[in-house]
C-alpha positions as CSV (number, residue, x, y, z in Angstrom):
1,X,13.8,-13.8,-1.8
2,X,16.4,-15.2,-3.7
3,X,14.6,-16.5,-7.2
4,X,16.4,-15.7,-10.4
5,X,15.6,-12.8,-12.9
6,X,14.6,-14.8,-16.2
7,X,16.5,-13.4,-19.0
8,X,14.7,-15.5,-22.2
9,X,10.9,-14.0,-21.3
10,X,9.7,-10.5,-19.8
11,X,10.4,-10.7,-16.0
12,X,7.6,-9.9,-14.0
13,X,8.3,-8.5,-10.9
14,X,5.6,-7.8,-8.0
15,X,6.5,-5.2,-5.3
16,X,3.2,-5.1,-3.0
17,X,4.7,-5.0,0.8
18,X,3.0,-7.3,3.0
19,X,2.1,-11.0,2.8
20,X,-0.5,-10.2,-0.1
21,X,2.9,-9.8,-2.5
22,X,4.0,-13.6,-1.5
23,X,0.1,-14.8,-2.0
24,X,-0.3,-13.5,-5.9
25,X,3.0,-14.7,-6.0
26,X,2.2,-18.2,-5.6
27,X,-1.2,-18.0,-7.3
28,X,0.9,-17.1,-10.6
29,X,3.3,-19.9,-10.1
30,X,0.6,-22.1,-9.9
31,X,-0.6,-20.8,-13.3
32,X,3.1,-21.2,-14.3
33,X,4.2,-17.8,-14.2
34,X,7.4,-17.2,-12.5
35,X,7.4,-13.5,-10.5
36,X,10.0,-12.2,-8.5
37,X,8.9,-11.1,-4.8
38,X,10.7,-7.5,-4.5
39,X,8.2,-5.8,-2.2
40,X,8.6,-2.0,-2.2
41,X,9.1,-1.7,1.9
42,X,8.9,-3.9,4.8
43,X,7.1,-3.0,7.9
44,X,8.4,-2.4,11.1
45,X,7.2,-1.2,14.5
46,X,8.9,2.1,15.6
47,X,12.0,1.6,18.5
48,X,10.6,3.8,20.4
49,X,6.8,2.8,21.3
50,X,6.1,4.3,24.5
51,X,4.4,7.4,23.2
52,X,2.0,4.8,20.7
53,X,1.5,3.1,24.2
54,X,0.1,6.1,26.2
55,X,-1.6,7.5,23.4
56,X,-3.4,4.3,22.5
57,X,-4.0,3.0,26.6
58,X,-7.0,5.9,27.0
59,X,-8.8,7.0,24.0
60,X,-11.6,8.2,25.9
61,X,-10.8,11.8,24.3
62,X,-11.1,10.5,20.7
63,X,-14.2,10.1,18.4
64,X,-12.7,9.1,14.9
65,X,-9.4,6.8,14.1
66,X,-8.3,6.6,10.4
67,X,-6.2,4.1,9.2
68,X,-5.2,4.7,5.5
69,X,-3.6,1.4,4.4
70,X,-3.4,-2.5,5.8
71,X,-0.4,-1.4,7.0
72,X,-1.8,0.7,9.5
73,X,-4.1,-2.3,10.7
74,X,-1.5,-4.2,11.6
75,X,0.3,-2.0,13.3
76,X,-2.7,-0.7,15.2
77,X,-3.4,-4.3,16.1
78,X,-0.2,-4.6,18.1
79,X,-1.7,-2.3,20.9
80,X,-5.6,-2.4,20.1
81,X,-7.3,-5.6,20.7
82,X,-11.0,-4.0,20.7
83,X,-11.9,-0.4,20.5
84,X,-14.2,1.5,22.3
85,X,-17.7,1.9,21.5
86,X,-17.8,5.5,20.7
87,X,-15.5,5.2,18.5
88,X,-15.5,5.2,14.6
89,X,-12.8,3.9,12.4
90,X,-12.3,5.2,8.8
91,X,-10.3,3.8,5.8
92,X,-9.7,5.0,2.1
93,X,-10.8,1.7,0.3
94,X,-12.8,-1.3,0.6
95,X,-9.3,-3.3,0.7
96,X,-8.3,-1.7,4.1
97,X,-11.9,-2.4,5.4
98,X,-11.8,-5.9,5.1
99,X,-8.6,-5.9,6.6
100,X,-10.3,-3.9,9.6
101,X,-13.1,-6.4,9.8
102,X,-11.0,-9.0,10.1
103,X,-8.5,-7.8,12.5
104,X,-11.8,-6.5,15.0
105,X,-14.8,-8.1,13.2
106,X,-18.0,-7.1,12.2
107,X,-19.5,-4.8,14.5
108,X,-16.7,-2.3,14.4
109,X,-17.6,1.2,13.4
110,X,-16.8,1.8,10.1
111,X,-16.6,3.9,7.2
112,X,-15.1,3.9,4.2
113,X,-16.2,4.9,0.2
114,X,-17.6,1.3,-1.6
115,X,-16.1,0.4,-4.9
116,X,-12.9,-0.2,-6.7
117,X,-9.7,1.5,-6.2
118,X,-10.6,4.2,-8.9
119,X,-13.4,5.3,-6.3
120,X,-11.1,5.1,-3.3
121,X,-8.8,7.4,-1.9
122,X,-8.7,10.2,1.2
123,X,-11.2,12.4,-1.6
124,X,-13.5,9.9,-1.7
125,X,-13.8,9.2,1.9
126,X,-14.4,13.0,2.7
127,X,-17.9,13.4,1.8
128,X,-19.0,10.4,4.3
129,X,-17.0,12.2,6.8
130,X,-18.6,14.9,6.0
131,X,-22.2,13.1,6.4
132,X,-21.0,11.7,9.6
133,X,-20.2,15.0,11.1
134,X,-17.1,16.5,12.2
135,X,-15.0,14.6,15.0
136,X,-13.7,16.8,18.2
137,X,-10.7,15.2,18.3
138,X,-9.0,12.4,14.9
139,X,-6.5,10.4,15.1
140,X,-4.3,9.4,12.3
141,X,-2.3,6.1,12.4
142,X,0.7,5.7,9.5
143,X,3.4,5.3,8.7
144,X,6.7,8.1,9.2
145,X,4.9,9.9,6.0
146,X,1.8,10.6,4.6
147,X,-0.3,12.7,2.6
148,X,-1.1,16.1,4.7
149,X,-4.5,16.2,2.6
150,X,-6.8,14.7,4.7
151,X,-5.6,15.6,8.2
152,X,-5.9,19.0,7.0
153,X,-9.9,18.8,5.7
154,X,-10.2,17.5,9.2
155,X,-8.5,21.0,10.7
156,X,-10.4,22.9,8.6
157,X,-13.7,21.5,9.7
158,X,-12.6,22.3,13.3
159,X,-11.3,18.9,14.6
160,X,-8.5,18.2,16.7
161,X,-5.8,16.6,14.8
162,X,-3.1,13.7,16.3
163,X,-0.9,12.4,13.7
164,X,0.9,8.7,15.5
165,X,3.5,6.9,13.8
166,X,2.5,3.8,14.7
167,X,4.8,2.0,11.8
168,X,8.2,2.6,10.0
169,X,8.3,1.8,5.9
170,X,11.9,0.2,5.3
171,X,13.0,0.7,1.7
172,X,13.6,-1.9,-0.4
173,X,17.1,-2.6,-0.9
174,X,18.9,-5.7,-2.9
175,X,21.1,-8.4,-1.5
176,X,24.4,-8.5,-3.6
177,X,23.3,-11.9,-5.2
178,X,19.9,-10.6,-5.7
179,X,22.2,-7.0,-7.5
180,X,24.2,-9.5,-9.5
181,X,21.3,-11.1,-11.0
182,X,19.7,-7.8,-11.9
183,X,22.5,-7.3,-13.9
184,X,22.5,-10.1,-16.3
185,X,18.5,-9.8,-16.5
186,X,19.2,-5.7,-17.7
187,X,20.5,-7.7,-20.7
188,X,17.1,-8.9,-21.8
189,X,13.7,-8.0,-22.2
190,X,12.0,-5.0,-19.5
191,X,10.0,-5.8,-16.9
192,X,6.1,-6.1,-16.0
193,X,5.8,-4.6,-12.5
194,X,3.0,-4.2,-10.2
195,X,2.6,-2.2,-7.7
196,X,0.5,-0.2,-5.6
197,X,1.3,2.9,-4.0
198,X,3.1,5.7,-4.7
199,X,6.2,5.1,-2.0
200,X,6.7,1.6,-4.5
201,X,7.0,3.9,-7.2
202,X,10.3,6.0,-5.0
203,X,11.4,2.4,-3.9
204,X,11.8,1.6,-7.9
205,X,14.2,5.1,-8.8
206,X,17.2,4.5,-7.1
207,X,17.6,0.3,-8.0
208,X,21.2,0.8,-9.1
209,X,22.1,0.5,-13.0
210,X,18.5,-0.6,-13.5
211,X,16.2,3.1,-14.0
212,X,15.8,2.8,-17.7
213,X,15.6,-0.6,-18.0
214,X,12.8,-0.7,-15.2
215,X,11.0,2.3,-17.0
216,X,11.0,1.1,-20.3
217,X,8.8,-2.3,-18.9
218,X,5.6,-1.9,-18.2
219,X,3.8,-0.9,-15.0
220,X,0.0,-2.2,-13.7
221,X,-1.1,-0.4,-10.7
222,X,-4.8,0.2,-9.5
223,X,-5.1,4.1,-8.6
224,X,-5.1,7.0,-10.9
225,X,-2.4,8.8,-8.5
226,X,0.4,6.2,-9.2
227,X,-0.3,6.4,-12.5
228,X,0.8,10.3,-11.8
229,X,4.0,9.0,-9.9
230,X,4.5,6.1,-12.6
231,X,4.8,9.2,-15.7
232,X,7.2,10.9,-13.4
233,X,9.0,8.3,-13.0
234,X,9.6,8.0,-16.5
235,X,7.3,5.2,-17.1
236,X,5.7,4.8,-20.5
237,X,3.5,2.0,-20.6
238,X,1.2,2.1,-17.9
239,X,-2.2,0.3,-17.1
240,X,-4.4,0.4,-14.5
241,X,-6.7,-2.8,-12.6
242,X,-8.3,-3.9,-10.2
243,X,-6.8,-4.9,-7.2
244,X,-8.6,-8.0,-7.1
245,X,-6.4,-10.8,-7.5
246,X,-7.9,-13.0,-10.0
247,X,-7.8,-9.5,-12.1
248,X,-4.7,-8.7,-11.5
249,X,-3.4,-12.1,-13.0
250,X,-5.8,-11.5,-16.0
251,X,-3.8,-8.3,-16.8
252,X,-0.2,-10.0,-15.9
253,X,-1.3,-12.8,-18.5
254,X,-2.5,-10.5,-21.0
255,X,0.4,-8.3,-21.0
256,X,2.4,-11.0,-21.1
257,X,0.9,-12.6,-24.0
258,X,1.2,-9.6,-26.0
């Protein structure tokens, strides 16, 4: 996106991948609040898909999917039009969920831990695994990385693991116009960014010329373990929400109004 860095107010900058960044986006310049649109990573298929093919043609041998993040979903929903009945799909959050409802509907198999983002997350999804009982045979469907946690709760319980790449993350990475304006905006006040997950936080370290200008700003996310990433980072002033939208442009207003 090619919209300027304002220089005369705090920026705000949002970095959410997906379709969801350009969404809040517009709902805050409807309010009158110009963001910039720097998502963290793009989303792209893997070149080579023939392995995702085979594994995804004949799932007879496969009792449990999980897929961690919206990402997943729609990559999954390139191959998968319907799953079979026996099988049971798990997510981390409510988020993901709806996006699972909506991408197979209603009757899909599902679970997932109910509640806000501060009650979502792989830990809180294990004890309803737990309650389900133990799959023969899981299959995980991310991105090139991903937390080894959960896979290996599922090992330990006696489950076949697969781990499928179904998606690539592309870093973020600034045009030169896009560069050029970051430069004159360093000049001015720091930033309010949100974002979500803790491979936006590693997308925000290496923004040439920009590290303590970014850190010194002030960072919303909605899980306690980017919070962790965000101190690492070198971030100061951080604040968790919801990731509910409407809340999320409470807290960009307030923060701004401060």
């Amino acid at each position: 996106m090619n919209e300027p860095l304002r220089t005369t107010s705090r920026p705000v900058i949002l970095m959410r991948p997906g379709e969801a960044n350009n969404r809040l986006a517009e709902l805050l310049e409807a309010q009158g609040i110009h963001a910039v649109r720097w998502p963290a990573f793009s989303i792209e298929l893997p070149e080579e898909t023939d392995h995702i093919t085979e594994r995804l043609s004949n799932l007879d041998d496969v009792e449990m999917v999980v897929l961690p993040s919206p990402a997943s979903v729609a990559a999954a929903a390139h191959w998968v039009r319907e799953w079979p009945e026996h099988i049971t799909l798990a997510t981390v959050g409510e988020g993901t969920a709806r996006v699972i409802r909506a991408a197979w509907g209603p009757k899909v198999k599902l679970i997932y831990p109910e509640g806000d983002a501060s009650h979502s997350g792989s830990e809180a999804l294990w004890p309803l695994v737990q309650a389900h009982g133990a799959p023969s045979r899981v299959l995980f469907l991310r991105g090139q990385t991903g937390r080894e946690w959960l896979p290996e709760q599922f090992r330990r319980i006696g489950s076949d693991v697969v781990v499928l790449s179904t998606y690539i993350r592309v870093p973020l990475e600034l045009t030169v116009p896009q560069l050029h304006r970051l430069e004159k905006a360093i000049l001015g006040p720091s930033p309010l960014i949100y974002l979500t997950s803790t491979d936006a936080v590693d997308a925000v370290r290496p923004v040439p010329n920009a590290r303590m200008w970014i850190t010194r700003g002030k960072a919303l996310t909605i899980h306690p373990r980017v919070v962790s990433r965000l101190r690492e980072a070198g971030f100061q002033s951080i604040e968790l929400t919801s990731p509910d939208e409407n809340e999320v442009i409470t807290r960009i207003r307030e923060s701004l109004a401060a």
